[in-house]
Structures are given as structure tokens and as C-alpha cells.
ZAMARGU-4260 file (C-alpha; in steps of 0.2 Angstrom, whole numbers, plus 5000, padded with zeros to 4 digits):
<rodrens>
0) 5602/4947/5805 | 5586/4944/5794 | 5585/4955/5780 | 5578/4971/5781 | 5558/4972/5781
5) 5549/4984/5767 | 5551/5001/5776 | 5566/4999/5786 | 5580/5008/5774 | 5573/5022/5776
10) 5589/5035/5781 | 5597/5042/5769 | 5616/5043/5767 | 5633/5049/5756 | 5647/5036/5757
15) 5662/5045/5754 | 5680/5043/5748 | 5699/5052/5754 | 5708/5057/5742 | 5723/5067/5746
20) 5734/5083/5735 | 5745/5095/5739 | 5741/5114/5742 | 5749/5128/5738 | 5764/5122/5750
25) 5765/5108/5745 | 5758/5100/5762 | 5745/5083/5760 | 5727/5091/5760 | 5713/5076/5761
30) 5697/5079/5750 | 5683/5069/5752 | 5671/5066/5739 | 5655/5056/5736 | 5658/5037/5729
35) 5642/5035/5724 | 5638/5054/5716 | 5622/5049/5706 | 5614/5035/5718 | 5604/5041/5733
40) 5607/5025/5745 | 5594/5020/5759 | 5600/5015/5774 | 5592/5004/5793 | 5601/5015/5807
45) 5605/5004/5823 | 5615/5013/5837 | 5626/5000/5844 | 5635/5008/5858 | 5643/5022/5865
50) 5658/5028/5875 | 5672/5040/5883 | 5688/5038/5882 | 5702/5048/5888 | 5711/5058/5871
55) 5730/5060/5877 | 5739/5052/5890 | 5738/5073/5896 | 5720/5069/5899 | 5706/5077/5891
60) 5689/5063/5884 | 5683/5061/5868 | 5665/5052/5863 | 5667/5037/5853 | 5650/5030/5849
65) 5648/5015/5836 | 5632/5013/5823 | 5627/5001/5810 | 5621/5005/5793 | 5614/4992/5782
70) 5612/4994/5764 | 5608/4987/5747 | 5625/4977/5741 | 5637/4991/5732 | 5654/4985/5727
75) 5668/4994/5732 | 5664/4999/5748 | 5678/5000/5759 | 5684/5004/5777 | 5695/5018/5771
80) 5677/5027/5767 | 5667/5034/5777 | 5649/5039/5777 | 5639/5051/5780 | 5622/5055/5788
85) 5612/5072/5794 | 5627/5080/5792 | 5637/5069/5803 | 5656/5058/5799 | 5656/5039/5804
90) 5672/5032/5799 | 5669/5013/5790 | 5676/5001/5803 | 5671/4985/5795 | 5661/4980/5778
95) 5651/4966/5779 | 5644/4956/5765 | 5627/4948/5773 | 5630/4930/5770 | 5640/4933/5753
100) 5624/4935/5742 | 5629/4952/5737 | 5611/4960/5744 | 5614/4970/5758 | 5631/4976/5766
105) 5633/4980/5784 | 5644/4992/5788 | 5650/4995/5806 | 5655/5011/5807 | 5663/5023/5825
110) 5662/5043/5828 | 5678/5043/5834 | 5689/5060/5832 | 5700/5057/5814 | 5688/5063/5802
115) 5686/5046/5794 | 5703/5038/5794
</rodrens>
């Protein structure tokens, strides 16, 4: 992948965290909140691929389609995040380090149906 030209970050997105605590039940509750609250992080968009899958051995399909963002480097990043973009949850995947020059991560992320886990 050559780096990004000038122009091509230009999608913005939230990469967000789990965190879980207990309710008033004392049942797990996850609560997502933004990693990176005060930076607003640019992103290139590629669509990779897209597909059905069947969700229970009952039956019944659910769309699982995979998408790449690349950004500049952040540390911490991680594929227990997840990130979000136009309002939509991609679950991190993969994290990867272009080349390990700490300029741009690329992050490999699916739509699958687990909310970012």
C-alpha cells in the first residue's frame, strides 16, 4: 500500500473503547466511549468485500461486510475497539502498523452482528 496522497483521509471517524459495569442488577452492561475524545481522526474508506452468512444453524442470514480504514499512526489502538463512522459500528479485526514507521495504521475492520466484540 503507498501512502495515502494529500486529500485521501478525508472520512471522518470515532474509535471507541468497551468498558463494562454492572446495572442496578448487578448484570454486565458494556459502555462504549470515545479513545481518542479530543482528536478528530481522518480516515481513506476502502470497502473490501461483502457477504451472507447463515446466523444460527436454525437458519436465518446475516451481512458481514469487511472495510478498511487508514489513518495517521495512534498508539493504543486495538482489535478489542471498534470504530465508528456515519453513524455505523465496525468491529477492529486486525491493527496494522504500515511497515512499522509509526505513520499510518491500517485497520481491517467487519460489520458483523456483535456490536464490536
Amino acid at each position: 500500500m503507498p501512502t495515502p496522497g494529500a486529500g485521501q483521509l478525508n472520512q471522518q471517524i470515532t474509535i471507541q473503547q468497551r468498558t463494562q459495569t454492572k446495572d442496578a442488577e448487578g448484570g454486565m452492561v458494556d459502555t462504549w466511549t470515545d479513545y481518542f475524545p479530543a482528536i478528530l481522526i481522518w480516515a481513506k474508506k476502502n470497502n473490501l468485500s461483502g457477504n451472507e452468512r447463515s446466523a444460527t444453524s436454525k437458519g436465518g442470514q446475516t451481512l458481514d461486510a469487511r472495510t478498511e480504514f487508514t489513518i495517521y499512526y495512534l498508539a493504543g489502538v486495538s482489535n478489542e475497539m471498534r470504530v465508528v463512522h456515519n453513524g455505523k459500528f465496525y468491529n477492529i479485526r486486525h491493527v496494522n502498523n504500515y511497515m512499522e514507521r509509526d505513520e499510518y495504521l491500517i485497520i481491517t475492520c467487519d460489520t458483523g452482528g456483535n456490536h464490536g466484540r
